[in-house]
C-alpha positions, 0 to 999 in steps of 0.5 A, a space after each residue: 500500500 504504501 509502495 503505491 502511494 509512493 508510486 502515485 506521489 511521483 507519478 504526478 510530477 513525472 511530466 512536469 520533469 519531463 517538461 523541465 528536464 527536456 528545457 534543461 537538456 535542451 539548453 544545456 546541448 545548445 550551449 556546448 554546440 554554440 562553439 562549434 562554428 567559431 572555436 577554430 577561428 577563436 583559438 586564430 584570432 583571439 589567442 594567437 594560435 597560427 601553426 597547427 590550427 587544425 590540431 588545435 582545434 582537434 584537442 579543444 574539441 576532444 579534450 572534453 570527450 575524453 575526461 567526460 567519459 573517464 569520469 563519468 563513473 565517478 559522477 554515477 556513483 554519486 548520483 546513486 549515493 545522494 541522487 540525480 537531482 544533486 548532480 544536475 544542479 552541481 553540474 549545471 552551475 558548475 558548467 555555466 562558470 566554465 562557460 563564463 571563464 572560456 569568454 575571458 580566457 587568452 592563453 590557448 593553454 589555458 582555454 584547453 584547461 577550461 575545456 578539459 575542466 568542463 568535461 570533468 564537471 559534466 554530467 547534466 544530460 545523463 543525470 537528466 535522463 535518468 532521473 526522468 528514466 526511473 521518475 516516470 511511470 514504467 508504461 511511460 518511460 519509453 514515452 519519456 526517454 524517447 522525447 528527452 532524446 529530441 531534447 539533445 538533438 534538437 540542441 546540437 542541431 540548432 546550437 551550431 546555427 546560433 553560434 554562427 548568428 551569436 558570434 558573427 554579430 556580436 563577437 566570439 567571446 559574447 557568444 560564451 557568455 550567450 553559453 553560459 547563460 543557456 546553462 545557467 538556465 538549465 541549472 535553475 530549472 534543476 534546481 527549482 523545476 524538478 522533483 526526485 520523489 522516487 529515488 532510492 539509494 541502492 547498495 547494489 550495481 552491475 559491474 561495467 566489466 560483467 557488462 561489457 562481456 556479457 554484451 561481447 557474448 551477444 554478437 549482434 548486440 557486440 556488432 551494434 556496438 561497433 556500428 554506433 561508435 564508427 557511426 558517431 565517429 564518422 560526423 565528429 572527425 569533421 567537427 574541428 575542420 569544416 570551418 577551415 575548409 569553408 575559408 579554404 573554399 573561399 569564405 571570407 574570414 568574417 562570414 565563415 562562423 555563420 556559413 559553418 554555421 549553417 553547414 553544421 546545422 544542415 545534417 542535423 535538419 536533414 536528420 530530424 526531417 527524415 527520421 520519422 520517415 525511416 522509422 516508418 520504412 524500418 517497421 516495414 522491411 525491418 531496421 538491418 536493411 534501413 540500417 545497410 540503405 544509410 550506411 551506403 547513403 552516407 558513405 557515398 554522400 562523404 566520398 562525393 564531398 571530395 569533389 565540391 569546391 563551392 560552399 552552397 554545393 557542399 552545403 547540399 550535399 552535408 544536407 544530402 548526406 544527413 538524409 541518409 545518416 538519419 536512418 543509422 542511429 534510429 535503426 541501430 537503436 531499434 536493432 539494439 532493442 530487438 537482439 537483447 533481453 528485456 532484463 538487459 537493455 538498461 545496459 545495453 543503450 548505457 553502452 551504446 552511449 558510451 560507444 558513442 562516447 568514445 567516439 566524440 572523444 576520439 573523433 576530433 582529436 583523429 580529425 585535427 591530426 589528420 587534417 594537419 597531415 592531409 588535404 581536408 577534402 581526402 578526409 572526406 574520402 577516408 570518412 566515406 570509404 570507412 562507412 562503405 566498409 561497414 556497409 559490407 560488414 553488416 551484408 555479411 553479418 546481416 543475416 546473423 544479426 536478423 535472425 537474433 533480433 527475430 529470436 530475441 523478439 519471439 522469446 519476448 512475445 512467448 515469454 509475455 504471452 
């Protein structure tokens, strides 16, 4: 009885957290994707950084990523001790002072220990979906989770474009205060806007080693995996250079953060158009082929970008590419839902999200490195000939994989029935 009362309490703030949280995430995504048109052209002009521009840009980029991910343990451990509510309002007014010290730092070493500093003290999105995960009433939180997921892409896609307007009009260093505002923002919905009823301190975990040999053991789960990391490292390898190669292509120095901008922006437009539309054709020839149709899509939209010198045709064919690229993610989700056990799925996206991670993390540093070696449009061909090969790995294990998520989904049906 008085688990039910519990129950009923929280569940009727689970949409007003929802509401809030979605803001929050929103905010908080837009923020850091603020930066992405402009950081480049901020490490030249702001700070001096001439020799090595591309490298630059790759480490501020990655260096975030990559303490994020190393940790995020750390934070996870906490939010099961004291809450997740907790490490929303720490994070959050923790990352709106970082993003107010990057409008004032000077020294390029310095900004990269900003950078480094803000992944460290993250943690506002994960805290946020799962503090709407286990809030929300359990025939719900599908429901919940799926809408906190438009939350983070809507913001990476329109943070890109507002950077590009922000930092175009009223300078680089305005638009980390604009970051900093955003985030504070986030922090004062978290702290007055949400409810954490339902939390219960649990002596108990899964150990991350049981999990990852467990999902090795899945081999259509192991292969998903893969596939959402190589896919995620296929978009972030270009982060740190499409606003060079917009210069190069000749975009004067003062219309390249809006034209990057708008460039960045477009895969993300592309991608929130389409996806509906491949989920639609995933329930209908089933999410392996919509996954092998945007592998080749995406892949081919890569190698072609190779071959354009203007920047409207680049622009093109980044919104081309994003059609394709829509159906990679949504599918390798719905795919990781079909090949793992109900019991187990928890975990599941929990790694797929830190295959993604990784990615993000490793990506740009990648990208920087390459594009000081090598002509920026070759990278293109790599990135694309990369997407290609994986095409042809999953026709090979195409079959394997169908034939799990099948077995998965009958077991589920029977075990339901």
């Amino acid at each position: 009885m008085a688990e039910g009362a519990c129950g009923s309490m929280y569940h009727l703030y689970w949409k007003r957290n929802l509401v809030n949280l979605w803001i929050g995430v929103l905010f908080c995504s837009m923020a850091y994707s603020v930066s992405i048109p402009f950081l480049p052209i901020f490490l030249n002009t702001e700070m001096g950084v001439n020799d090595h521009l591309e490298l630059w840009s790759g480490i501020a980029f990655g260096i975030t990523f990559l303490a994020s991910a190393l940790i995020a343990p750390f934070w996870g451990s906490l939010a099961d001790k004291y809450g997740r509510k907790p490490m929303l309002i720490r994070s959050g007014f923790s990352l709106a002072v970082l993003y107010l010290v990057c409008a004032f730092v000077t020294d390029p070493y310095v900004f990269v220990g900003v950078r480094l500093f803000q992944g460290l003290l993250s943690g506002f999105i994960p805290a946020a979906i799962a503090l709407v995960g286990t809030g929300s009433p359990e025939d719900k939180t599908g429901y919940a989770l799926g809408i906190m997921a438009t939350a983070g892409a809507t913001g990476s896609i329109i943070g890109p474009l507002i950077g590009g307007v922000v930092s175009h009009y009223y300078g680089n260093r305005n638009a980390f205060l604009f970051s900093a505002a955003l985030v504070l923002v986030s922090a004062l919905i978290a702290t007055f806007g949400t409810r954490e009823d339902s939390f219960k301190k649990t002596d108990t975990r899964s150990h991350v080693r049981d999990d990852i040999k467990e999902a090795m053991a899945n081999r259509p789960l192991y292969f998903l995996l893969i596939l959402a990391g190589l896919s995620t490292f296929s978009v972030m390898i270009l982060e740190p250079l499409i606003t060079v190669y917009v210069l190069e292509m000749g975009v004067v120095r003062s219309q390249a953060s809006l034209s990057s901008g708008i460039v960045f922006s477009a895969v993300g437009i592309a991608a929130v158009l389409m996806a509906p539309r491949w989920g639609r054709i995933g329930g209908r020839i089933g999410f392996a082929q919509v996954l092998l149709i945007g592998l080749i899509g995406s892949g081919i939209g890569n190698i072609l970008q190779f071959f354009v010198t203007n920047f409207f045709g680049f622009g093109a064919l980044r919104f081309g590419y994003g059609l394709f690229y829509a159906s990679v993610i949504p599918a390798i989700n719905a795919m990781t839902v079909e090949v793992t056990k109900p019991e187990f799925r928890g975990r599941a996206f929990s790694l797929n999200q830190s295959a993604t991670q990784l990615a993000m993390m490793a990506a740009p540093l990648i990208g920087g490195l390459l594009g000081s070696w090598m002509p920026i449009r070759w990278i293109f061909v790599l990135n694309g000939g990369m997407l290609l090969v994986a095409a042809l790995l999953l026709w090979a294990k195409g079959k394997e994989v169908f034939t799990a998520s099948h077995k998965a989904t009958d077991t589920d049906v029977h075990s339901a029935g």
